[in-house]
C-alpha atoms as one frame of an Amber mdcrd trajectory, in Angstrom:
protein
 104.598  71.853 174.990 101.545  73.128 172.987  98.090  74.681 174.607  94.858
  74.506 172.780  91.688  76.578 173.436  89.021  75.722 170.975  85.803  78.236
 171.228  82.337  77.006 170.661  82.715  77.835 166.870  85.504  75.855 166.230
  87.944  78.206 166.168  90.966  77.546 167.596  94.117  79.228 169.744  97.224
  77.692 170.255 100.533  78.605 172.200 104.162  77.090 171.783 106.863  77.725
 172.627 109.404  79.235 170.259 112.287  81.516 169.580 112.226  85.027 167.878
 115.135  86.939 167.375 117.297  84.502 169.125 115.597  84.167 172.636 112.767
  82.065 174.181 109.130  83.463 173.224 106.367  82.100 172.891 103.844  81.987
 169.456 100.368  82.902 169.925  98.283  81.401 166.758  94.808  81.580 165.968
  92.811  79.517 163.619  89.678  80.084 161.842  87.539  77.140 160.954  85.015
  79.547 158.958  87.772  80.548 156.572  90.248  78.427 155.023  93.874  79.429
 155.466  93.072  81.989 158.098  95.726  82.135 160.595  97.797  84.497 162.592
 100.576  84.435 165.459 102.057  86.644 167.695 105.372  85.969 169.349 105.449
  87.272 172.662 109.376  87.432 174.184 109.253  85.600 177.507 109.707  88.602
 179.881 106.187  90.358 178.240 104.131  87.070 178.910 102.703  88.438 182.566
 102.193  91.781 180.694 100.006  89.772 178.117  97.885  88.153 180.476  97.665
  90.892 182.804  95.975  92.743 179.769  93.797  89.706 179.055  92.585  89.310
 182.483  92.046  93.033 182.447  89.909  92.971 179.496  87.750  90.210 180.535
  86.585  92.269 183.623  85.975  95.344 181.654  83.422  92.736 179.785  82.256
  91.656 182.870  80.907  95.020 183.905  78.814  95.374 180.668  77.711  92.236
 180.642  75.917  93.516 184.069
């Protein structure tokens, strides 16, 4: 299963699953639609995934508060 998040640019994330080192994970990969070839990924082992959005979630009320 693949999710896409496309932004208002263009630019895109996407999340599979994978394996990395042998074990389930999952790849996060970004992709730039201003700049050819201009991609990254993370792989992010399975037991670290609440740990990753905890820190996302975290981050997007921190810019909440100075949006204020």
């Amino acid at each position: 299963m693949t999710f896409r998040y496309t932004d208002p640019d263009g630019d895109s994330l996407h999340v599979e699953t994978t394996r990395r080192h042998g074990q389930p994970a999952i790849s996060l990969r970004n992709t730039r639609i201003d700049v050819e070839g201009a991609a990254a990924a993370v792989h992010v082992p399975l037991d670290r995934v609440e740990e990753v959005i905890a820190g996302i979630r975290y981050t997007a009320r921190q810019a909440a508060r100075e949006q204020r």
